[in-house]
ROZAMAR-807124 format. One record per residue (C-alpha): residue number from 1; x, y, z. Coordinates in nm, 2 decimals. Each point is the difference from the previous one (the first is absolute). Example, Ala and Ser with C-alpha at 12.3 -4.5 7.8 and 13.67 -1.06 7.14 Angstrom:
2
1, 1.23, -0.45, 0.78
2, 0.14, 0.34, -0.07
END
This chain:
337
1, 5.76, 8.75, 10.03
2, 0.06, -0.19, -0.33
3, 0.36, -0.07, -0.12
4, -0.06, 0.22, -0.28
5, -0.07, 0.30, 0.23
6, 0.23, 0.00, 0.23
7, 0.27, -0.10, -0.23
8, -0.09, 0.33, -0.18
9, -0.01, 0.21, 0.32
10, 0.44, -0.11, 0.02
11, 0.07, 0.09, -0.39
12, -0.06, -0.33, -0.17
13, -0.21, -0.10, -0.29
14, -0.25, -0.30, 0.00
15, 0.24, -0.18, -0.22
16, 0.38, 0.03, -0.03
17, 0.17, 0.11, -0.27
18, 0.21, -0.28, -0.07
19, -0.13, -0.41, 0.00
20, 0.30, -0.10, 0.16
21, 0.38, 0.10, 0.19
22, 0.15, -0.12, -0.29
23, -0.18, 0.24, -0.19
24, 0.15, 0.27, 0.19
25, 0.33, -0.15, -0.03
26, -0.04, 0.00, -0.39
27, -0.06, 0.39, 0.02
28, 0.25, 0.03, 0.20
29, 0.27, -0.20, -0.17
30, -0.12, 0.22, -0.35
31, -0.01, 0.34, 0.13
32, 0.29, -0.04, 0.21
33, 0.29, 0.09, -0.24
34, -0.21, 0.30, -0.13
35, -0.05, 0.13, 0.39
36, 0.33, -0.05, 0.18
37, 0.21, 0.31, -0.14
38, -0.23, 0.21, 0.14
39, -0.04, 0.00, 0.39
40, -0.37, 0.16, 0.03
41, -0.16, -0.18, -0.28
42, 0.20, -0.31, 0.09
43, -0.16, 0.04, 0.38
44, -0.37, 0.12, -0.13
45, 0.05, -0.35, -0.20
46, 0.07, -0.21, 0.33
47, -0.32, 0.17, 0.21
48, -0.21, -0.11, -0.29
49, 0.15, -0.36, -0.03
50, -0.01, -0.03, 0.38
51, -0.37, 0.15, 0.06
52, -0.14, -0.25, -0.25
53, 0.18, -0.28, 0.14
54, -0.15, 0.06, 0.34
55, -0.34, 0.09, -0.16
56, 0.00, -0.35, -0.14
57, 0.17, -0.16, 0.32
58, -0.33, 0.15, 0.18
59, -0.23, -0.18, -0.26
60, 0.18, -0.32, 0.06
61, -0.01, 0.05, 0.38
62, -0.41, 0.10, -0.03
63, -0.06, -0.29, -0.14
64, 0.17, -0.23, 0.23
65, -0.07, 0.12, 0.32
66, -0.34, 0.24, -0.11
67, -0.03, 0.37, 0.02
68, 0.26, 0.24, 0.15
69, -0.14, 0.05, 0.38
70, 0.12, 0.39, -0.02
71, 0.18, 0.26, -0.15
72, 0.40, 0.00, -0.02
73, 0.31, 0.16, -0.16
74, 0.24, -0.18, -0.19
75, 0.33, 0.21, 0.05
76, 0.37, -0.04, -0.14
77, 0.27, 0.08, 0.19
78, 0.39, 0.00, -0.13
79, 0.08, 0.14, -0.36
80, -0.32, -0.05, -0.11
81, -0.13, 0.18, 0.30
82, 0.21, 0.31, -0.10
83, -0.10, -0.04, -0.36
84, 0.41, -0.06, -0.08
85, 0.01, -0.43, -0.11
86, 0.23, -0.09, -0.26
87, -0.10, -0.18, -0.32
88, 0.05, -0.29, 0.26
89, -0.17, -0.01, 0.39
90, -0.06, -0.24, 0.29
91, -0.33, -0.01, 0.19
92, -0.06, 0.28, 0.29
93, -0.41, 0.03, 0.07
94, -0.22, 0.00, 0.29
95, -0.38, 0.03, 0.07
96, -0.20, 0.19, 0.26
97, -0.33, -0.09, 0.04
98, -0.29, 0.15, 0.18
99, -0.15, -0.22, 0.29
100, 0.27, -0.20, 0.25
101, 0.22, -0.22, -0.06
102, -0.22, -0.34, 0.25
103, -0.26, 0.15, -0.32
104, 0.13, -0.03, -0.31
105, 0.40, -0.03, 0.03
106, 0.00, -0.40, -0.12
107, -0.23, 0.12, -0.30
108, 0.28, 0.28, -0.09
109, 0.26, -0.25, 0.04
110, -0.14, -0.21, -0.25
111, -0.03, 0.31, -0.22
112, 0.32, 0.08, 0.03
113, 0.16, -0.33, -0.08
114, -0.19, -0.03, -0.30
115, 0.10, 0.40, -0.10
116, 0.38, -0.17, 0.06
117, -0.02, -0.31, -0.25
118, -0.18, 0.17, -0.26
119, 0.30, 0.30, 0.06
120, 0.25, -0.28, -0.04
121, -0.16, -0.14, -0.34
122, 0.00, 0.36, -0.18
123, 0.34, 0.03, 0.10
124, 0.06, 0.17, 0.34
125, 0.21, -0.27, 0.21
126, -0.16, -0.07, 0.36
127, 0.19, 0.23, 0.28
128, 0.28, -0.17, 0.15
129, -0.06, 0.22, 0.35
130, -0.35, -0.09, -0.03
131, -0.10, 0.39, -0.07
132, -0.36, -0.14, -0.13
133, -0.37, -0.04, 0.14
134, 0.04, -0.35, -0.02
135, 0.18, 0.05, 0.37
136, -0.18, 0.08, 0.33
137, 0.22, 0.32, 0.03
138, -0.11, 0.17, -0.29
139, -0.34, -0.12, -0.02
140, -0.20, 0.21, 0.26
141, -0.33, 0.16, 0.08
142, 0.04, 0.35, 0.08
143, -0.01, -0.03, 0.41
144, 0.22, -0.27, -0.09
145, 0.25, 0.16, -0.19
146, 0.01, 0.31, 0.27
147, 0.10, -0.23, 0.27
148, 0.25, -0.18, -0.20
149, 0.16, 0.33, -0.04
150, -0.01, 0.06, 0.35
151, 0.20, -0.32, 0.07
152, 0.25, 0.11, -0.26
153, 0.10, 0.34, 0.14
154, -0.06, -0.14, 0.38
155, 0.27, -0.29, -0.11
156, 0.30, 0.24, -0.11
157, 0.14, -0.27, -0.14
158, 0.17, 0.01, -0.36
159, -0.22, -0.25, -0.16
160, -0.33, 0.14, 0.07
161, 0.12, 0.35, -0.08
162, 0.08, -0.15, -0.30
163, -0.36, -0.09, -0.04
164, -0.11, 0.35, 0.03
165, 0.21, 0.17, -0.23
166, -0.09, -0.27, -0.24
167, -0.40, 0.10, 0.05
168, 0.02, 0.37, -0.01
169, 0.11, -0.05, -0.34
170, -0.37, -0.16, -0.08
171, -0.25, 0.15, -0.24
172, -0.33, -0.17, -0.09
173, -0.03, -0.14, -0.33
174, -0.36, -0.15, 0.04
175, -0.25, 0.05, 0.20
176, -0.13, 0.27, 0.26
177, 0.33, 0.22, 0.06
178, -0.20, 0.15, 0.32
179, 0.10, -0.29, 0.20
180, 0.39, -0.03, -0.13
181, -0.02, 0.41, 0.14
182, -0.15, -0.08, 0.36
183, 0.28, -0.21, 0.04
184, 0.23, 0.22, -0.16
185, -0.07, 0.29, 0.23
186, 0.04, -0.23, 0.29
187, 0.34, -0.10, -0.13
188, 0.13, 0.37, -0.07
189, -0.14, 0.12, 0.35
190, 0.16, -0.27, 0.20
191, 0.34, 0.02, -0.22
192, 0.03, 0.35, -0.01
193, 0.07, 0.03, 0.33
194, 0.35, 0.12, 0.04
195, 0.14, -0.29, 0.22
196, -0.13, -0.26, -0.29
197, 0.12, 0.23, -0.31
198, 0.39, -0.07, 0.16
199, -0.03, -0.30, 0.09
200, -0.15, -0.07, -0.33
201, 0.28, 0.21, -0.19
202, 0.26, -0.22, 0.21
203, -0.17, -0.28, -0.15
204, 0.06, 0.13, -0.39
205, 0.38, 0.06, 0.10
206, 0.17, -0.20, -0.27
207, 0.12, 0.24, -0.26
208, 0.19, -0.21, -0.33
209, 0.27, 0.15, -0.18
210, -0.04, 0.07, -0.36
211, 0.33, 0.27, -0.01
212, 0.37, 0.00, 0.10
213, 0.17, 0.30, 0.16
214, 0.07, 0.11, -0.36
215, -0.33, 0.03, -0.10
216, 0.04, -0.36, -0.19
217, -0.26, -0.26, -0.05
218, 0.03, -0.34, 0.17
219, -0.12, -0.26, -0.20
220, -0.06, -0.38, 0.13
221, 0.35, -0.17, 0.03
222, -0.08, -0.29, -0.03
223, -0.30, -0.29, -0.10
224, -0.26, -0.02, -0.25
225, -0.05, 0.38, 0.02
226, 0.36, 0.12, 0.01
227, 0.07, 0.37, -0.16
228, -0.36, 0.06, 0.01
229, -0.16, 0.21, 0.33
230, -0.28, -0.07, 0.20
231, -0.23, 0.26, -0.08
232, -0.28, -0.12, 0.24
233, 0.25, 0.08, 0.34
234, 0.26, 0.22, -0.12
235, -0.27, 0.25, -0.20
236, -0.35, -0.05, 0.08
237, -0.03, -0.09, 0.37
238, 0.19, 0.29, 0.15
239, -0.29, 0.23, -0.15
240, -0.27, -0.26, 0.11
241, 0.08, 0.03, 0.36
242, 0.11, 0.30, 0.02
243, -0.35, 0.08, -0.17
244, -0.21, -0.24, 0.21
245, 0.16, 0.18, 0.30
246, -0.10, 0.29, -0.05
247, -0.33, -0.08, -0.13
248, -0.04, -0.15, 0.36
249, 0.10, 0.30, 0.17
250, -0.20, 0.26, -0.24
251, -0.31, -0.26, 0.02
252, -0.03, -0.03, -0.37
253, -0.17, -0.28, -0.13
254, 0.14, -0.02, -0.37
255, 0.20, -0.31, -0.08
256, 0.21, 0.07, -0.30
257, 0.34, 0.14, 0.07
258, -0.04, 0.30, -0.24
259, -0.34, 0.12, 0.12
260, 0.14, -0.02, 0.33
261, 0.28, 0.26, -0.09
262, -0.21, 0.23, -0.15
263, -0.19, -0.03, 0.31
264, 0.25, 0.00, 0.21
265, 0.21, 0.33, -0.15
266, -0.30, 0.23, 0.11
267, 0.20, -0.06, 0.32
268, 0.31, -0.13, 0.01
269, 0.20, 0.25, -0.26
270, 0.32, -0.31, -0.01
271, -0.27, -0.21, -0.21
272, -0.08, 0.22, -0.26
273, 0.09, -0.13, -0.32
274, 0.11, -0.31, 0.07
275, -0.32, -0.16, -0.22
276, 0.24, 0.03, -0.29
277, 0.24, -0.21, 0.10
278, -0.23, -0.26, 0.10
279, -0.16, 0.02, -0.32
280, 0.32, -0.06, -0.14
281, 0.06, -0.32, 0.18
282, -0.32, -0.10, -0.13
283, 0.09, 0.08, -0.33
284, 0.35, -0.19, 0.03
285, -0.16, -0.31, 0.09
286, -0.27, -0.03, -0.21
287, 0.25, 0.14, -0.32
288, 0.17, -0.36, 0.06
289, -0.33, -0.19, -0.02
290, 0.06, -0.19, -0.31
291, 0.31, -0.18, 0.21
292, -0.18, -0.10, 0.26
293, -0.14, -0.35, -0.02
294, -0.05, -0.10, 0.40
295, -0.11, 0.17, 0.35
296, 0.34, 0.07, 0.12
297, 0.12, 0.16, -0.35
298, -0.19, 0.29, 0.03
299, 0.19, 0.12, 0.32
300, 0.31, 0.02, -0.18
301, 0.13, 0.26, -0.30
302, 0.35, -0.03, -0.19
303, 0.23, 0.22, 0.11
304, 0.21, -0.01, -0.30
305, -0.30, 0.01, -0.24
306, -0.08, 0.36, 0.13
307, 0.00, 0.26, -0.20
308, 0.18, 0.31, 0.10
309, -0.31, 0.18, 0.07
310, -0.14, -0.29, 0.22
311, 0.32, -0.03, 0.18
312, -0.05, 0.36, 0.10
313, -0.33, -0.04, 0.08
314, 0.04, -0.31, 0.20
315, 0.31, 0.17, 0.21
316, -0.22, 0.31, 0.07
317, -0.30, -0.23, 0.11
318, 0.21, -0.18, 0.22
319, 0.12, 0.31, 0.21
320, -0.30, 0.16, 0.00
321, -0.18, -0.31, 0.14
322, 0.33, -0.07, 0.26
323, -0.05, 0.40, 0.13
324, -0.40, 0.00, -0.02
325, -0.03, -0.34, 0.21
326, 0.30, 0.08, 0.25
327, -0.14, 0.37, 0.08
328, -0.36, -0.14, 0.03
329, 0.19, -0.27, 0.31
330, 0.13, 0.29, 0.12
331, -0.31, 0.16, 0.07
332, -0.18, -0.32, 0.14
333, 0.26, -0.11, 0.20
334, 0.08, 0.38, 0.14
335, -0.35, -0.04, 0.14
336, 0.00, 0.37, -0.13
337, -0.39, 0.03, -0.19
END
C-alpha cells in the first residue's frame, strides 16, 4: 500500500497543513488570546493544533524510517483527554497500534518521540511523568496493551493503578479509534470488577480542602501563589474521580467529565446536575486567562479578585464536588453495586 493510501485510510491528508511546528506554534501563539475565555472553543482549538502537529510528525517520521507498517491510534489522555486543558497543558498521549509490539513497537516508538518534540516546539512542554508514546508503557500494540493492563490490576500496587486511571481517561485523536476501543473494553471489563473498583477508589482517597467549617474559602498561605486557590485539586479533581469511577463501574467510555455526568445521572440520581458546577469551574479558570502567563498559573484563581457571584459559585462547586466524590467512595468501597 502506498503512503498516500494508507495515510488516508487513518484521517490524514497527502500533505500537512502546516510546513513546519513552528508554524503551528505561530497559530497557536495568535489565536490563543481570542480562544482561552471560552473552555469549548479554547479545547476544539487544542485538538486542531495537536492533530496537525502529529499529522506533520508522521510525515517527518515516513520519511525517515519509510511507510507506516500498520494502522494505529494516536490517543490523549489527561485534560486533554477529557477535553478540559487550560489555555496552558503538559503532554499526556499514547499510541496503539495494530500488529505486536516484536512487529512494529520500535517503529511507534520513533513515532512517538518525534509526535513529542514537535509537541514541545508548538508549545506543549514534554511530560514530566513520562505520560507520552515516546515511553515503552504507553506505546503498545493492542495484545500488547491488554497484557500490560493485566500486569497493572494483577500488581495492586498504587503506581500501576495509577497507570490505569490515567488510561481510561484516553480518547483517540488520530487514527483508527477501533483499536483505542478493543483495548478499552478490555480495560473496563477487567476494572469493573468489584474487588478492582475499591481498591481503585482507595487509590483516589486524597480529598483537598477548598472550605472551612464556616463555609469559608482557603486560599494559599503562603508562596508564589498565596491568597489564590488551587482550582485543579480543590475544584476540578473531586468531579474527575469521582466521574472516572463511576464511569468504571457503569462501563461508559466517555472521557470528559461532563458527558460522563449526564451519563452517569440516568443512574445514579446524587449526580444529577452536578455538570453546572463543573462548567462553572471551567468558566472560573478560563475567566482568568489573560493573567496567566506559565503552566502552573492556570491552576490557581485569586480569591480576593472574585466577584461575589463567583465566590458563590466557587463555594457551591466545592461542596457539591466534596458530597458527589465522597458518596461515589462510599458506594465503591461498601462493595454495595
Amino acid at each position: 500500500m502506498s503512503n498516500s493510501s494508507f495515510s488516508q485510510t487513518q484521517g490524514f491528508s497527502a500533505e500537512p497543513s502546516f510546513k513546519s511546528y513552528e508554524e503551528i506554534k505561530k497559530d497557536k501563539e495568535e489565536k490563543m488570546d481570542d480562544l482561552a475565555g471560552e473552555p469549548v472553543k479554547l479545547n476544539e482549538a487544542h485538538d486542531t493544533w495537536i492533530s496537525e502537529t502529529v499529522t506533520l510528525a508522521v510525515h517527518h517520521h515516513q520519511s525517515e524510517r519509510g511507510d507506516l507498517p500498520a494502522h494505529f491510534a494516536f490517543f490523549l489522555m489527561g485534560s486533554a483527554g477529557r477535553q478540559e486543558q487550560a489555555k496552558f497543558s503538559d503532554q499526556d498521549h499514547g499510541i496503539v497500534f495494530e500488529g505486536t509490539d516484536d512487529e512494529h513497537q520500535d517503529y511507534f516508538l520513533g513515532l512517538g518521540a518525534e509526535i513529542r518534540e514537535g509537541m514541545a516546539i508548538v508549545g506543549y512542554p514534554r511530560c514530566e511523568g513520562l505520560v507520552m508514546a515516546s515511553h515503552k508503557r504507553w506505546c503498545h500494540g493492542v495484545e500488547g496493551w491488554k497484557k500490560q493492563v493485566d500486569g497493572w490490576i494483577e500488581a495492586d500496587e498504587w503506581g500501576p493503578f495509577r497507570h490505569l486511571l490515567t488510561f481510561i481517561d484516553a480518547r483517540t485523536l488520530v487514527g483508527e479509534d477501533e483499536l483505542l476501543e478493543e483495548v478499552k473494553e478490555h480495560v473496563f471489563e477487567q476494572a469493573g470488577r468489584g474487588d478492582v473498583l475499591k481498591r481503585l477508589s482507595e487509590n483516589t482517597a486524597y480529598l483537598h480542602k477548598g472550605l472551612n467549617a464556616f463555609g469559608q474559602l482557603l486560599p494559599e498561605e503562603k508562596g508564589q501563589y498565596a491568597g489564590s486557590m488551587h482550582i485543579k485539586d480543590v475544584g476540578f479533581f473531586p468531579y474527575v474521580h469521582a466521574l472516572r469511577l463511576l464511569a468504571i463501574y457503569e462501563g461508559i467510555h466517555a472521557s470528559s467529565t461532563i458527558e460522563r455526568i449526564r451519563q452517569v445521572s440516568e443512574k445514579h440520581s446524587y449526580v444529577k446536575g452536578k455538570d453546572v458546577h463543573f462548567k462553572n469551574l471551567l468558566e472560573l479558570r478560563a475567566s482568568f486567562s489573560k493573567k496567566q502567563h506559565a503552566y502552573e498559573d492556570v491552576h490557581y484563581v485569586p480569591v480576593q479578585q472574585l466577584s461575589k457571584t463567583q465566590k458563590s459559585e466557587l463555594k457551591s462547586a466545592l461542596k457539591e464536588g466534596k458530597h458527589l466524590f465522597q458518596h461515589t467512595k462510599k458506594i465503591m468501597e461498601s462493595g454495595d453495586f
